[in-house]
N, C-alpha and C positions, 0 to 999 in steps of 0.2 A: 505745254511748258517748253519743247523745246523751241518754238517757234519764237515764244517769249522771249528767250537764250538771244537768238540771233539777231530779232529785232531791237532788244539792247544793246548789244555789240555794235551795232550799225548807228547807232545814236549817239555810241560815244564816238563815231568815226573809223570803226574796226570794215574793211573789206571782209565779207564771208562769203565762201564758195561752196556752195550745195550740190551738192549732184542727187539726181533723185531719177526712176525709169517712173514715177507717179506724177504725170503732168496734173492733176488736183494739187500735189503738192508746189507744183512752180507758179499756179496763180500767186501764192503768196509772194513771189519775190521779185524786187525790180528792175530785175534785167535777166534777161534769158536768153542762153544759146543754144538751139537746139542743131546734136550734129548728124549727119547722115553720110555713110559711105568711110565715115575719117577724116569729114570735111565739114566745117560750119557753115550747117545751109540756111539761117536761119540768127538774129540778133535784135532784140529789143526788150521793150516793155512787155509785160502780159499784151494789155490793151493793143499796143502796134502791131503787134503779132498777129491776133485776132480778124485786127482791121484789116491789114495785109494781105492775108490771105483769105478773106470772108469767112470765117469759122466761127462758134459759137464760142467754145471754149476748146485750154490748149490739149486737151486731148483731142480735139478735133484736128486742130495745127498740127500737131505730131503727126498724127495717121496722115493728112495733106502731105508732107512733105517726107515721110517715110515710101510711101507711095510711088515717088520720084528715085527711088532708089537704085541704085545702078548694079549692084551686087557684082563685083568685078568684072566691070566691063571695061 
């Protein structure tokens, strides 16, 4: 239902910003930032994302570019 919520919102032309640490729950939406370090390593569709980085799905993407992570360096 909540999914419903948003994807009505977005139909009437509403911007909605989700944040979620459950990348299952970001396939649903179309456009994705995923950030790393405090820095946006990462912008697109589900799908581009995927393609992008050769990953299956974006919990794969996630860990790819978590991965890369610099941890105060």
């Amino acid at each position: 239902q909540f999914w419903q919520l948003i994807y009505e919102a977005a139909q009437r032309g509403i911007t909605v910003f989700v944040t979620t640490h459950y990348m299952d729950e970001a396939e649903y939406c179309d456009r994705i930032s995923i950030m790393v370090d405090g820095k946006i390593s990462a912008m697109g569709t589900p799908e581009d994302l995927k393609l992008r980085f050769n990953q299956p799905d974006m919990n794969h993407v996630f860990t790819y570019l978590a991965r890369e992570a610099k941890r105060g360096d």
